[in-house]
C-alpha positions, 0 to 999 in steps of 0.5 A: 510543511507549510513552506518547504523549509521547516519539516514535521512528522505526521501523527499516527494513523487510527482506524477511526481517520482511516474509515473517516477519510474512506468516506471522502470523495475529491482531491485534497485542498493542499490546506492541512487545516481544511475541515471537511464538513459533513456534507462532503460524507456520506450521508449515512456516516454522517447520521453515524458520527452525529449519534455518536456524539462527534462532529462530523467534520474532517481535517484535512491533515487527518485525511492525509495520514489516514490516505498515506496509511491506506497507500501503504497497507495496499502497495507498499512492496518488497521482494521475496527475500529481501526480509525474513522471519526468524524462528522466534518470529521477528523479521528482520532484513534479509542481509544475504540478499542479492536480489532476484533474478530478471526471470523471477522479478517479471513474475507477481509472485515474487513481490510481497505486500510489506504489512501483515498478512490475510490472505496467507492465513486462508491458504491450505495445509497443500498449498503451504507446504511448497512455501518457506515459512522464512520468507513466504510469511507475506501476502504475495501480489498474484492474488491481488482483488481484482486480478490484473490490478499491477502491470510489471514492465521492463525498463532501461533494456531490461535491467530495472523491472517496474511494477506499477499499481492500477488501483493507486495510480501513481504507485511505482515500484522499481527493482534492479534484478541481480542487486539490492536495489528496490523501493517505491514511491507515490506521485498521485492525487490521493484517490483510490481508482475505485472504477477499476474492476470496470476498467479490466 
């Protein structure tokens, strides 16, 4: 929106916008047509765009919806349980699910990333078996790269459990135990916290 009254949708990511926006270091212009000019890139990537015959400048629009797409494949979360995965292979929302309990939400293991699985596919036969193909069919957050990069806290005495992400600061997924409330929501500068390994 340019003036908060008249919203619209953003385009679709592609894996060109993402890897082009992965090149930008800085905040964003608030602009949606800023170009970032090739002196803002790498210079390797910008030698790379040249070759291919492309201008190397940006939008900054295009950076938006490639940081949003890149937001959302890193944290975007959700509860065990709360979706499930169909013999047939569909997933659909868990309508049975009632929340985890307050010993279970204070774990990592029990919070998924909602998108399609990686590191689910390296694991053992052993280390499948004690799983429930219903609803272990997502990456859990306990073997997140690198270790130690979510915090879990206790909120409101105890009755609402945040997890908040070290490498997207401003990432902050609440769930209440016992209930089917949870959700997340970014209020951050856009910037990947690439010093965390550093940081730990």
């Amino acid at each position: 929106s340019l003036n908060c009254v008249e919203w619209s949708l953003l385009p679709p990511a592609t894996e060109e916008m993402v890897a082009q926006a992965e090149q930008l270091r800085g905040r964003f212009q608030g602009d949606p047509s800023f170009k970032y000019e090739n002196a803002e890139l790498n210079a390797e990537d910008a030698e790379g765009l040249l070759e291919d015959g492309k201008e190397p400048a940006v939008k900054e629009e295009d950076r938006l919806v490639a940081t949003i797409e890149q937001i959302d494949r890193a944290v975007g979360i959700i509860p065990r349980g709360a979706f499930v995965k169909t013999p047939l292979g569909s997933v659909h929302e868990n309508r049975s699910f009632e929340g985890l309990s307050l010993t279970e939400a204070k774990k990592l293991s029990s919070y998924f990333h909602f998108t399609e699985p990686v590191n689910l596919k390296n694991k053992t036969l052993l280390e499948k078996a004690d799983l429930d193909l219903s609803i272990d069919f997502l990456d859990s957050l306990e073997h997140d790269i690198p270790q130690g990069s979510w915090t879990v806290q206790l909120e409101k005495g105890g009755t609402v459990v945040v997890l908040r992400s070290l490498l997207w600061l401003g990432l902050t997924f609440y769930h209440v135990p016992m209930t089917k409330q949870y959700g997340y929501v970014y209020f951050g500068t856009g910037e990947k916290n690439l010093d965390l390994p550093f940081m730990l």
